[in-house]
Biopython code that builds the backbone (N, CA, C, O; Angstrom):
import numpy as np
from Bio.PDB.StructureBuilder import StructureBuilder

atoms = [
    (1, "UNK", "N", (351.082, 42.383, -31.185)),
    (1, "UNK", "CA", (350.345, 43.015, -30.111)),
    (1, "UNK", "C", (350.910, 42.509, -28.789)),
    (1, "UNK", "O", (350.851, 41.304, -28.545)),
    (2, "UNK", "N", (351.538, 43.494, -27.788)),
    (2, "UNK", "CA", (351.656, 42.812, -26.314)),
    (2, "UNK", "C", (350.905, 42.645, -25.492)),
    (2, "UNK", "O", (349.794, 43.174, -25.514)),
    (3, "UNK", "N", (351.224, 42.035, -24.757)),
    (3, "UNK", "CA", (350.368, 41.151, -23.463)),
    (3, "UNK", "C", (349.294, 42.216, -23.237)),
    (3, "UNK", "O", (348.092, 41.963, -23.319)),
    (4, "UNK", "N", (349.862, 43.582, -22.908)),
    (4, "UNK", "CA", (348.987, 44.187, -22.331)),
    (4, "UNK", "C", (348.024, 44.621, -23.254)),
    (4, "UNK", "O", (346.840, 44.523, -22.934)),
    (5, "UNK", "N", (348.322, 45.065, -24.304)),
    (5, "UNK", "CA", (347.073, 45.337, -25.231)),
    (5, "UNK", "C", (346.043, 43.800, -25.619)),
    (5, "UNK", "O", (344.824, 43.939, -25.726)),
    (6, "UNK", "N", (346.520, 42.768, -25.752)),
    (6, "UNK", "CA", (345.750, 41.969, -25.780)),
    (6, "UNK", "C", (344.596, 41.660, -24.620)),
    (6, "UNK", "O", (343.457, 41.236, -24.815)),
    (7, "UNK", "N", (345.333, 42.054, -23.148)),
    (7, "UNK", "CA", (344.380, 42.269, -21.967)),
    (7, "UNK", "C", (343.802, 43.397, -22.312)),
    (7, "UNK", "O", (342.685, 42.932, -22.086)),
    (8, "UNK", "N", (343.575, 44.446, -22.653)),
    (8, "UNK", "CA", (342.888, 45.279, -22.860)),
    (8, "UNK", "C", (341.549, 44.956, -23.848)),
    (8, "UNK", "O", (340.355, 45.033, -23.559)),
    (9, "UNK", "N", (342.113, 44.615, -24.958)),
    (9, "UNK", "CA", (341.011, 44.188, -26.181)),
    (9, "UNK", "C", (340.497, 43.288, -25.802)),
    (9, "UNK", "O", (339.336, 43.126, -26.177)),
    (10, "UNK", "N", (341.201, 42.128, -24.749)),
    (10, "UNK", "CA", (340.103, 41.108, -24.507)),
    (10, "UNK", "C", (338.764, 41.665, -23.487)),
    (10, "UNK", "O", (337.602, 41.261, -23.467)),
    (11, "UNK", "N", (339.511, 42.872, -22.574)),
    (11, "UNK", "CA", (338.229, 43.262, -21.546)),
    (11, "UNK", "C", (337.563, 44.297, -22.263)),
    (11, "UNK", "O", (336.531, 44.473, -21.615)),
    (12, "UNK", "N", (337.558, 45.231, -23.410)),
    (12, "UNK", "CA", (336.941, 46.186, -24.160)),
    (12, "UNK", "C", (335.864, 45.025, -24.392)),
    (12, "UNK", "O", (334.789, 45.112, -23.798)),
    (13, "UNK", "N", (336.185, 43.668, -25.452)),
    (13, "UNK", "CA", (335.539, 42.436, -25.857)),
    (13, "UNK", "C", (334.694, 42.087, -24.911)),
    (13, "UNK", "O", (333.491, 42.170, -25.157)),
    (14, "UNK", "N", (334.968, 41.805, -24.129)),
    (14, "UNK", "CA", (334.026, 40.975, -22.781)),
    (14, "UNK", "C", (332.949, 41.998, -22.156)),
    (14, "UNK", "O", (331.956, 41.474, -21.650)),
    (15, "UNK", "N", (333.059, 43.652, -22.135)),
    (15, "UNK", "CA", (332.124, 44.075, -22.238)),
    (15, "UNK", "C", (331.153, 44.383, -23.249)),
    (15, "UNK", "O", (329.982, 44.517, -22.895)),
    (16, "UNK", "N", (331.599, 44.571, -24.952)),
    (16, "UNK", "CA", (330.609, 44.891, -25.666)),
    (16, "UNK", "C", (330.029, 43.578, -26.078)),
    (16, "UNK", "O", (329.100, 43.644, -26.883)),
    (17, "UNK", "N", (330.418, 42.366, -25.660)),
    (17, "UNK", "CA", (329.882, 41.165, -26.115)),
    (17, "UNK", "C", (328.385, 40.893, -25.449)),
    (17, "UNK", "O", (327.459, 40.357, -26.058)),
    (18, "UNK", "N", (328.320, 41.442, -23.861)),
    (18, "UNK", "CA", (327.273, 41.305, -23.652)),
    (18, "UNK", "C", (326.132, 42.080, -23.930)),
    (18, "UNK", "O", (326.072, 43.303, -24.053)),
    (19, "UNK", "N", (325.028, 41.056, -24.037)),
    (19, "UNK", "CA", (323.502, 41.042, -24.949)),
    (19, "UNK", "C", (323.466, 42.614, -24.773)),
    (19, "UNK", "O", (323.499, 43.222, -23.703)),
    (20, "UNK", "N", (323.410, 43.015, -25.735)),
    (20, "UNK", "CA", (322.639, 44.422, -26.188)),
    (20, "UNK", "C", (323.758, 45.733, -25.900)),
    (20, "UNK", "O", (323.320, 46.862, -25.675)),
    (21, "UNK", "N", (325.107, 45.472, -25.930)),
    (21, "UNK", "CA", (325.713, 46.425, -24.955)),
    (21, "UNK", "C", (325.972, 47.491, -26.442)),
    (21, "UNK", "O", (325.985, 48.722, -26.410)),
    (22, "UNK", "N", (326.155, 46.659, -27.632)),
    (22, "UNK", "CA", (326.730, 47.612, -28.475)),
    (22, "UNK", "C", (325.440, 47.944, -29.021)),
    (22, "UNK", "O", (325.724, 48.376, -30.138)),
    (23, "UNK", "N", (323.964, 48.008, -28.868)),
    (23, "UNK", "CA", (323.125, 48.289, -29.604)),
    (23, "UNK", "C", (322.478, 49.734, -28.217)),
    (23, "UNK", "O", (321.637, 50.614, -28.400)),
    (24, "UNK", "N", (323.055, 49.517, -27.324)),
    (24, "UNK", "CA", (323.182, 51.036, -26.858)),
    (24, "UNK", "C", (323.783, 51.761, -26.696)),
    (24, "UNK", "O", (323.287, 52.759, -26.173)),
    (25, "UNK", "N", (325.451, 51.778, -27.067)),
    (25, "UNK", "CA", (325.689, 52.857, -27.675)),
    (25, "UNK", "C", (325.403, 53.286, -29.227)),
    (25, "UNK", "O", (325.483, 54.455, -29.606)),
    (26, "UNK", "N", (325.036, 52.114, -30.131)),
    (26, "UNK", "CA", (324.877, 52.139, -31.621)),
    (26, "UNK", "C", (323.648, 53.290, -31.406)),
    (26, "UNK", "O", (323.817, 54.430, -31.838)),
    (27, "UNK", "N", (322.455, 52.923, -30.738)),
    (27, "UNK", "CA", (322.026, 54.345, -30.502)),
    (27, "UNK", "C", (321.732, 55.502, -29.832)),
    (27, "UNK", "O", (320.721, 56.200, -29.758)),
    (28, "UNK", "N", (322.867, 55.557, -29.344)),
    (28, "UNK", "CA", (323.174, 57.152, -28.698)),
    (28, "UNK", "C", (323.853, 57.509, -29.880)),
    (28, "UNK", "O", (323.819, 58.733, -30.006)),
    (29, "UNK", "N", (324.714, 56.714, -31.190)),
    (29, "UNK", "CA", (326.011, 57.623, -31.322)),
    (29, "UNK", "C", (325.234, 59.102, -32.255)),
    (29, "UNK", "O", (325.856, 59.892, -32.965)),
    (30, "UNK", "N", (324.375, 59.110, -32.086)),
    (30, "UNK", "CA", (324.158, 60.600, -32.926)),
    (30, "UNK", "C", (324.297, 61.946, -31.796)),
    (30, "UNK", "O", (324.299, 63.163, -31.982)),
    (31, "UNK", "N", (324.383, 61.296, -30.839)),
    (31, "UNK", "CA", (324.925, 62.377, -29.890)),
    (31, "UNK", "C", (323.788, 63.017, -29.389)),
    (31, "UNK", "O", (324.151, 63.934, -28.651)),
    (32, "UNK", "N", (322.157, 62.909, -29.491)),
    (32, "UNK", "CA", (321.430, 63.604, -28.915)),
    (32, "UNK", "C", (321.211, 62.621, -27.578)),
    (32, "UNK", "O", (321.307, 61.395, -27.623)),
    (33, "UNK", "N", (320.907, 63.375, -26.417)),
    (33, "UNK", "CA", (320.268, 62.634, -24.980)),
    (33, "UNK", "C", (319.162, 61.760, -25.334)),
    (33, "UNK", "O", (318.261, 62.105, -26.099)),
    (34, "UNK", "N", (319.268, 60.216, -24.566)),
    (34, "UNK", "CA", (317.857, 59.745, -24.620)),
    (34, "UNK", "C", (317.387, 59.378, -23.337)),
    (34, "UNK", "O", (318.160, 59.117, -22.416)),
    (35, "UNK", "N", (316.120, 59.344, -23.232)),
    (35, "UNK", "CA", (315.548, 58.920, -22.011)),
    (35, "UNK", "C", (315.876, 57.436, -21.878)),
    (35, "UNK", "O", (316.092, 56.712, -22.850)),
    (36, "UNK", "N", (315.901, 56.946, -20.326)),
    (36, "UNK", "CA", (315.453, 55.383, -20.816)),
    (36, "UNK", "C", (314.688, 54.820, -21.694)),
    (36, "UNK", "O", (315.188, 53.964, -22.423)),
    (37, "UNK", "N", (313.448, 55.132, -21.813)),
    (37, "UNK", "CA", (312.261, 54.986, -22.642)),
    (37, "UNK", "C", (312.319, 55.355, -23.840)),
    (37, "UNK", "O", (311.237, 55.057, -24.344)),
    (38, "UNK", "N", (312.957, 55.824, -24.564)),
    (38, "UNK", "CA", (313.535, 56.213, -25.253)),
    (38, "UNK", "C", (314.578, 55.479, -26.078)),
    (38, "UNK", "O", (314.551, 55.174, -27.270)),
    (39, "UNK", "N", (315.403, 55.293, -25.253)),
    (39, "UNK", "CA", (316.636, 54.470, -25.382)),
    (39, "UNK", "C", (316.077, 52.696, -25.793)),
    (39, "UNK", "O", (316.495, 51.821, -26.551)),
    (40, "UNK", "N", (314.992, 52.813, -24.871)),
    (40, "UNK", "CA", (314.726, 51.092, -24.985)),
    (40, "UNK", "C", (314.057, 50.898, -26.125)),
    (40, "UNK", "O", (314.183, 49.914, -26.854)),
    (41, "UNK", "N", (313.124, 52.103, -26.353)),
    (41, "UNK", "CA", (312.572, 52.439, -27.793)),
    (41, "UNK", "C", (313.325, 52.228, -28.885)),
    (41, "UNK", "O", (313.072, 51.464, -29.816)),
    (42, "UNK", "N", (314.331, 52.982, -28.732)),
    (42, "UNK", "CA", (315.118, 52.514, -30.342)),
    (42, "UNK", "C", (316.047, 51.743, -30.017)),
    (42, "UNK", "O", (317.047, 52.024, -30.678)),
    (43, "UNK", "N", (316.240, 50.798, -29.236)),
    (43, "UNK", "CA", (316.798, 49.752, -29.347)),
    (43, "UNK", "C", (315.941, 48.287, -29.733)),
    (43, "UNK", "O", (316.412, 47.360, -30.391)),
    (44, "UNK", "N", (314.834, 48.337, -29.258)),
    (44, "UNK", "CA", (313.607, 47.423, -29.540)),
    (44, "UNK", "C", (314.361, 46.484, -28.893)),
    (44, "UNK", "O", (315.563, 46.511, -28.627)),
    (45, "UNK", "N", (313.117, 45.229, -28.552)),
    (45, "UNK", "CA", (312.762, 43.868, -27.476)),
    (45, "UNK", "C", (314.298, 43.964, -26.328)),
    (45, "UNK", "O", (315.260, 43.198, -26.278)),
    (46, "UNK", "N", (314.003, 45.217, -25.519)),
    (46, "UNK", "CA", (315.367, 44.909, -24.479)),
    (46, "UNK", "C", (314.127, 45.043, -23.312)),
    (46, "UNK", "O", (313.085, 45.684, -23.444)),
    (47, "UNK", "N", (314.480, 44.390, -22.348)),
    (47, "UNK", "CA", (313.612, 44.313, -21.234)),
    (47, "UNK", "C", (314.189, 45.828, -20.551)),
    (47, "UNK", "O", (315.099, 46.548, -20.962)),
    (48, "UNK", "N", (313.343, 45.988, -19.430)),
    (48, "UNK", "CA", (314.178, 47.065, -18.831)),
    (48, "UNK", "C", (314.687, 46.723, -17.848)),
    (48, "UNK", "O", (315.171, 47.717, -17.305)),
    (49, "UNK", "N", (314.931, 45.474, -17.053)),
    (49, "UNK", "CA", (316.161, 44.860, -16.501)),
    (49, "UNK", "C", (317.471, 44.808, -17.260)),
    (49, "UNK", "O", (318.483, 45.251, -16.718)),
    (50, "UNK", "N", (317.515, 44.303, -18.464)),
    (50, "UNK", "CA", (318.653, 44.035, -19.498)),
    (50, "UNK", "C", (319.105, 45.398, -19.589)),
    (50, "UNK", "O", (320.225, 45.427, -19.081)),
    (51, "UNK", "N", (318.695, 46.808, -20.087)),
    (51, "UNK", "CA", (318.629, 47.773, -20.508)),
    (51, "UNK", "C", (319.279, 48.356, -19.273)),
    (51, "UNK", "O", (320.410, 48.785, -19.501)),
    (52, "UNK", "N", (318.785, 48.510, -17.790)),
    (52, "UNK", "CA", (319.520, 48.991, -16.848)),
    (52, "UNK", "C", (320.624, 48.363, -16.279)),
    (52, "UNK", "O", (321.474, 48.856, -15.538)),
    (53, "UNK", "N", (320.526, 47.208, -16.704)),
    (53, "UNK", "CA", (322.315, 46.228, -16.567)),
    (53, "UNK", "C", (323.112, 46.940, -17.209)),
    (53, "UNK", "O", (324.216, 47.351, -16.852)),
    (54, "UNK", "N", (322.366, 47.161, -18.527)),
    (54, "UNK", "CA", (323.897, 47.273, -19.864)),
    (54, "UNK", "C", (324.271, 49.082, -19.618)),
    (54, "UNK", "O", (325.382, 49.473, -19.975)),
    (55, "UNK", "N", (323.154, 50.205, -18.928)),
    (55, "UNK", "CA", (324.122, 51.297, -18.599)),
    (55, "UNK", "C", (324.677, 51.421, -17.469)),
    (55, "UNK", "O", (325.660, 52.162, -17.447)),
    (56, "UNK", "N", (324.407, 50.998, -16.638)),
    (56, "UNK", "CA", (325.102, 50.545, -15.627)),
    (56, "UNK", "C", (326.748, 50.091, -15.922)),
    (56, "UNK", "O", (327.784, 50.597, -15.493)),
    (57, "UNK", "N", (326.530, 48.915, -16.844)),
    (57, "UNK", "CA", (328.007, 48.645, -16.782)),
    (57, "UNK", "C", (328.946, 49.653, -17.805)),
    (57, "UNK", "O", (330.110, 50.052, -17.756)),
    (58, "UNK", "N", (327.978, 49.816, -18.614)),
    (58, "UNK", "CA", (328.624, 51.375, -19.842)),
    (58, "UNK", "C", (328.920, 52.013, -19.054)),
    (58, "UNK", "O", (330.075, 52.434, -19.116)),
    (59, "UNK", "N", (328.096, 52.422, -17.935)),
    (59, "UNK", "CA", (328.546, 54.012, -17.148)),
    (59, "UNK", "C", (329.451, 53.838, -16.658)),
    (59, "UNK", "O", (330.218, 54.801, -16.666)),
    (60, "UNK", "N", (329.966, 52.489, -15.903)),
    (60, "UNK", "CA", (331.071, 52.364, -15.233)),
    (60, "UNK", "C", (332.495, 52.031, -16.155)),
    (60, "UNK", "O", (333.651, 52.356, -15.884)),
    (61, "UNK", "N", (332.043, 51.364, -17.186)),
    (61, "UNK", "CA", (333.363, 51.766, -18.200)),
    (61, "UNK", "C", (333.565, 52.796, -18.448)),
    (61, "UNK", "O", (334.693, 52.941, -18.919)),
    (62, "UNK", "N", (332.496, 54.455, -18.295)),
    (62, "UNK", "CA", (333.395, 55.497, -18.583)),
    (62, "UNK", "C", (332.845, 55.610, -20.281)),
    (62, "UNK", "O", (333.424, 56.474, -20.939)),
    (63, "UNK", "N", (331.549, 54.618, -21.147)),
    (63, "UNK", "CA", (331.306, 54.822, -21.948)),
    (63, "UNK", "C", (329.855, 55.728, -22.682)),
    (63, "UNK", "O", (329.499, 55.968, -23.836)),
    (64, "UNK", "N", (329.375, 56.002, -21.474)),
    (64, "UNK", "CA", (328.148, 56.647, -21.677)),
    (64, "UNK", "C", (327.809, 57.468, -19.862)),
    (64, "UNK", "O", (328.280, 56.975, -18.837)),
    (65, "UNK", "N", (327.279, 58.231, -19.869)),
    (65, "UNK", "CA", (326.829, 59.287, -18.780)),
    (65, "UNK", "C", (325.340, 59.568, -18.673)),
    (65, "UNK", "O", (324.727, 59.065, -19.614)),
    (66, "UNK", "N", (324.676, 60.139, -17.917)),
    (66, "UNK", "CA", (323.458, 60.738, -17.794)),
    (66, "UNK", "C", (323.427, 62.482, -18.054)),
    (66, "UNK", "O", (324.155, 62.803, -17.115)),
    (67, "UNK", "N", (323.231, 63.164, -18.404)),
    (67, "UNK", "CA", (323.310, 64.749, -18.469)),
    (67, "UNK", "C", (322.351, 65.579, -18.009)),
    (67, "UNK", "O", (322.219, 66.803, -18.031)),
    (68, "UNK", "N", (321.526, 64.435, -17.472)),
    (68, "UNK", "CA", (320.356, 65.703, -17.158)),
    (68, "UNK", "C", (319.290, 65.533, -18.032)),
    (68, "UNK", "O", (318.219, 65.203, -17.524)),
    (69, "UNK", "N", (319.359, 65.719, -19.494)),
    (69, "UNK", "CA", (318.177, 65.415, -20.161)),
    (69, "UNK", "C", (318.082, 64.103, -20.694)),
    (69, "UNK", "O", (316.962, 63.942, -21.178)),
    (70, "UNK", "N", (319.003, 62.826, -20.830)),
    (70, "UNK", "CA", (319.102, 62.004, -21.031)),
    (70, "UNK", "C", (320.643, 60.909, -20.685)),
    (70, "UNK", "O", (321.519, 61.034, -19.830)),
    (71, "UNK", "N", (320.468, 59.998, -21.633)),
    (71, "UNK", "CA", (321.976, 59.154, -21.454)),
    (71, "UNK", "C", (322.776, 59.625, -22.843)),
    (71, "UNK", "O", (322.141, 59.783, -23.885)),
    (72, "UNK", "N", (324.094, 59.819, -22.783)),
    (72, "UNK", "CA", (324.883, 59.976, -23.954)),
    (72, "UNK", "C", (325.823, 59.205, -23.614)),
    (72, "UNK", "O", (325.885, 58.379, -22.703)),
    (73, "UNK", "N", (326.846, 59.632, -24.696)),
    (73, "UNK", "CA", (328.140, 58.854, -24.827)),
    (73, "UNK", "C", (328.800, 59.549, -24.253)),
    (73, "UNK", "O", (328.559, 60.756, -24.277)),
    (74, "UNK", "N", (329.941, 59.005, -23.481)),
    (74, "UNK", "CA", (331.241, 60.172, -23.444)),
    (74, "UNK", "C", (332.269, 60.215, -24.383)),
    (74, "UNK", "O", (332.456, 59.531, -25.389)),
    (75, "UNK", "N", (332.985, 61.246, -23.830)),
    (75, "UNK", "CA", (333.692, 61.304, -25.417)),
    (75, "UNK", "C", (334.641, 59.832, -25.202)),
    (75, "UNK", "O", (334.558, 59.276, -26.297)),
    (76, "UNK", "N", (335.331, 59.134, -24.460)),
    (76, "UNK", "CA", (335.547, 57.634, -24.998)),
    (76, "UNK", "C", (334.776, 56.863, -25.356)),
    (76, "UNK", "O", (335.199, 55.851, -25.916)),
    (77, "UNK", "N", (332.981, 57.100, -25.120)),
    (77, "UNK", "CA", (332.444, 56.205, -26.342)),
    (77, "UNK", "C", (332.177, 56.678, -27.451)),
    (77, "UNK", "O", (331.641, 55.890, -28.231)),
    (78, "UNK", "N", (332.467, 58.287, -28.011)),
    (78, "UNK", "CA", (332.446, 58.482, -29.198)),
    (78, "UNK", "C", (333.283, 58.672, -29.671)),
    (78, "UNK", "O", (333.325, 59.135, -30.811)),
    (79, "UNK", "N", (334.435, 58.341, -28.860)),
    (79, "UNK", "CA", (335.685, 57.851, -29.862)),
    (79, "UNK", "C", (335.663, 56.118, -30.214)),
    (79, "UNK", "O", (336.265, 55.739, -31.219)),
    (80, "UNK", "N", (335.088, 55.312, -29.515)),
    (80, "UNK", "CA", (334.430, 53.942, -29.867)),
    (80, "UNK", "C", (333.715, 54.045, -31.102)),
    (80, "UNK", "O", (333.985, 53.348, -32.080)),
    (81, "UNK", "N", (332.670, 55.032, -31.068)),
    (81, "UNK", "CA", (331.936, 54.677, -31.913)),
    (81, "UNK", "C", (332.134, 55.593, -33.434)),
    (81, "UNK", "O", (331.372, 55.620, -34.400)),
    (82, "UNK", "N", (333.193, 56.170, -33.268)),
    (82, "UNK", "CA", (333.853, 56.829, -34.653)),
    (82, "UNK", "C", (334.783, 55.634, -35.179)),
    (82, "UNK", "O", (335.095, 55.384, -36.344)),
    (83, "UNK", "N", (335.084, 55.072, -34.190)),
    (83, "UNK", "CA", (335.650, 53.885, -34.965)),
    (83, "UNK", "C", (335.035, 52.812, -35.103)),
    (83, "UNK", "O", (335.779, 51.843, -34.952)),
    (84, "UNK", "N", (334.324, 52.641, -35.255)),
    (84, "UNK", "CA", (333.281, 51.690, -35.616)),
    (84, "UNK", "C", (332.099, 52.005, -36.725)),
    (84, "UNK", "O", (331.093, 51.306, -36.847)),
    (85, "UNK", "N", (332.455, 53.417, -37.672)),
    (85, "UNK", "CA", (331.595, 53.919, -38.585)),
    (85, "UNK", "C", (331.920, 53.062, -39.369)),
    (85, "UNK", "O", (330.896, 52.721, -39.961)),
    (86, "UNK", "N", (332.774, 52.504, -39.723)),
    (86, "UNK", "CA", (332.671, 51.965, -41.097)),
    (86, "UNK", "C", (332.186, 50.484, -40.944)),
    (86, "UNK", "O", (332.517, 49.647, -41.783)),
    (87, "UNK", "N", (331.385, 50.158, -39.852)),
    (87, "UNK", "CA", (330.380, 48.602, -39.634)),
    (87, "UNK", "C", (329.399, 49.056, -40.416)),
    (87, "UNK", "O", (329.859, 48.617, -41.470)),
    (88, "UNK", "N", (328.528, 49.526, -40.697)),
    (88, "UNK", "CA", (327.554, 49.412, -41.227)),
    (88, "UNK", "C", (328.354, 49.201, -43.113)),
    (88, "UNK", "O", (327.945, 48.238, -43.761)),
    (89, "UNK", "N", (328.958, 49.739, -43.486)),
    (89, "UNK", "CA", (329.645, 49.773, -44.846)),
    (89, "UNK", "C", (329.758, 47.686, -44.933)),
    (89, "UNK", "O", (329.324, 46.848, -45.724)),
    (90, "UNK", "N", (330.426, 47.640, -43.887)),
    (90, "UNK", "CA", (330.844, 46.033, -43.542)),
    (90, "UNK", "C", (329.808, 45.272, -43.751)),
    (90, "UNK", "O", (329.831, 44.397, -44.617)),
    (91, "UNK", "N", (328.867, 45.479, -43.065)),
    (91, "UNK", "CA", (327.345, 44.908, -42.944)),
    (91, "UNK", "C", (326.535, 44.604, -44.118)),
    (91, "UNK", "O", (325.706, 43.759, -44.457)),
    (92, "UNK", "N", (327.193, 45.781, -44.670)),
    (92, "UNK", "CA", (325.761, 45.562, -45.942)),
    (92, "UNK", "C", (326.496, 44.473, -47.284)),
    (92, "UNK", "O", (325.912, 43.732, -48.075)),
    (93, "UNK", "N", (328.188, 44.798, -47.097)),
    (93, "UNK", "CA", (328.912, 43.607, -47.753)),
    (93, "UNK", "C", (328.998, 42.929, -47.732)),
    (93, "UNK", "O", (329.037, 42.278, -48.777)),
    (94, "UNK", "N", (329.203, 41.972, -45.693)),
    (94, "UNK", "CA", (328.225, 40.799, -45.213)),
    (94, "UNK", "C", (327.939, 40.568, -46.132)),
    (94, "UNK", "O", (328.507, 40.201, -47.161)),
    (95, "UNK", "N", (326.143, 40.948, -45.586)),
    (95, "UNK", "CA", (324.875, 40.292, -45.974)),
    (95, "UNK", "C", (324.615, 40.094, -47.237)),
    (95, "UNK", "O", (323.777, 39.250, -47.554)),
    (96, "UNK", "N", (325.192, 40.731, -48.045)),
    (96, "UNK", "CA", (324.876, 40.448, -49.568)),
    (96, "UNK", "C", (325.733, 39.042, -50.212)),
    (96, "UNK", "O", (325.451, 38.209, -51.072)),
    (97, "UNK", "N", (326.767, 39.238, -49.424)),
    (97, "UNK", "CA", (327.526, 38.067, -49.094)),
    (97, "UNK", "C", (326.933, 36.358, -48.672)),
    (97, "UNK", "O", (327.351, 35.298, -49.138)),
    (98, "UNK", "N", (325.790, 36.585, -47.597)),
    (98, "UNK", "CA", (325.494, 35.904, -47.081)),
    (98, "UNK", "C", (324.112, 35.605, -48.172)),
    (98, "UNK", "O", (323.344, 34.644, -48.229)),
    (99, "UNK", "N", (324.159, 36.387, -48.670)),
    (99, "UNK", "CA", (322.440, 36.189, -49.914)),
    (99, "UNK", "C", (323.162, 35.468, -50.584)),
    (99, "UNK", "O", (322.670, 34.344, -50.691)),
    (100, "UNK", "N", (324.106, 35.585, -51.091)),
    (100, "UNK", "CA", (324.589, 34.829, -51.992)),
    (100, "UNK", "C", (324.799, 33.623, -52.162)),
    (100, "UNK", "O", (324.485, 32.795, -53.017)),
    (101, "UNK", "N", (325.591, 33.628, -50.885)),
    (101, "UNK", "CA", (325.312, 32.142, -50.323)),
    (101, "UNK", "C", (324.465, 30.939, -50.081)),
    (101, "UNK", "O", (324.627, 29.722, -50.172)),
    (102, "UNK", "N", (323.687, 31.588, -49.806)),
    (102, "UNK", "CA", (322.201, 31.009, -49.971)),
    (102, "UNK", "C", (321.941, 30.681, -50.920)),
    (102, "UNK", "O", (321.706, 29.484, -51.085)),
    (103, "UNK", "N", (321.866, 31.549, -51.943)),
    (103, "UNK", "CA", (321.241, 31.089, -53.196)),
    (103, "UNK", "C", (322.295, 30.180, -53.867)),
    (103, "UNK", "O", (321.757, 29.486, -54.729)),
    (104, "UNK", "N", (323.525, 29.975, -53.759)),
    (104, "UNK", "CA", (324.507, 28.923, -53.886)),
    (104, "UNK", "C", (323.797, 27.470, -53.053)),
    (104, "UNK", "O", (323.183, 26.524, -53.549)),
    (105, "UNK", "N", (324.008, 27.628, -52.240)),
    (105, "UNK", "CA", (323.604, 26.515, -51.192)),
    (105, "UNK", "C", (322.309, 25.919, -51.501)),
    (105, "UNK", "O", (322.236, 24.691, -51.490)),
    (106, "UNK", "N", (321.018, 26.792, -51.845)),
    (106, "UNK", "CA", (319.198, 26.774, -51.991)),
    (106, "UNK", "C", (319.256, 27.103, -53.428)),
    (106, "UNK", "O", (319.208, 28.328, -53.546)),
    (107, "UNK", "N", (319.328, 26.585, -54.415)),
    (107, "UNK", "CA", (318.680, 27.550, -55.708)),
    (107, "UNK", "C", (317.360, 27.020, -56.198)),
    (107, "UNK", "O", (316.918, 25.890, -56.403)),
    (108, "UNK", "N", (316.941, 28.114, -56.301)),
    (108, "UNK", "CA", (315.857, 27.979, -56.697)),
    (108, "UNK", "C", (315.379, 26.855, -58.004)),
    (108, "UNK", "O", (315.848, 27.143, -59.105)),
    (109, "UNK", "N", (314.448, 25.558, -57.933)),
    (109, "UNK", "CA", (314.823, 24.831, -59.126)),
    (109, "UNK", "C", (312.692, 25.544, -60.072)),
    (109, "UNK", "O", (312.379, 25.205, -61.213)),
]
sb = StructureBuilder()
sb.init_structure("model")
sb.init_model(0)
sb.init_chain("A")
sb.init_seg("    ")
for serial, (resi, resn, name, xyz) in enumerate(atoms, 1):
    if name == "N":
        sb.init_residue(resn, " ", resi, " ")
    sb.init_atom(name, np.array(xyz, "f"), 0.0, 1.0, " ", f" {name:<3s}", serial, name[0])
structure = sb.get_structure()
């Protein structure tokens, strides 16, 4: 990877790292508009300070918009988030992963 793509992935990184950034586009990606209220709704415990930070800085990456009836993605965040379908597949391999572990580590006597 060159310099420059590594500057790139590190600043793509440095924005979805902050608190809650990928759990609002995680739900827009079905592509319907949401209200704020809405949005904060199915994201659950985001303040609505946190919540208007994180589109704020989405909007200005160019990863989400307002339309009128709500916030969506643009199409560079649903090209983000087409590549990122196969996390949840990941997730559930994780965690079963991580059960396991546990019960390695804790067994039940």
């Amino acid at each position: 990877m060159s310099a420059k793509e590594n500057a790139a992935v590190g600043q793509l990184l440095q924005l979805l790292e902050a608190r809650y950034a990928l759990r609002v586009l995680w739900a827009l990606k079905n592509g319907h508009p949401q209200t704020f209220r809405l949005l904060q709704d199915s994201i659950g415990h985001i303040t609505p300070n946190t919540l208007n930070t994180r589109i704020k800085e989405l909007r200005a990456a160019g990863l989400l918009h307002h339309d009128g009836d709500g916030y969506v993605v643009t199409s560079m965040g649903a090209d983000l988030l087409k590549r990122l379908t196969e996390l949840p597949a990941f997730a559930s391999k994780w965690s079963a992963s991580q059960a396991k572990a546990a019960i390695v580590k804790n067994p039940v006597k």
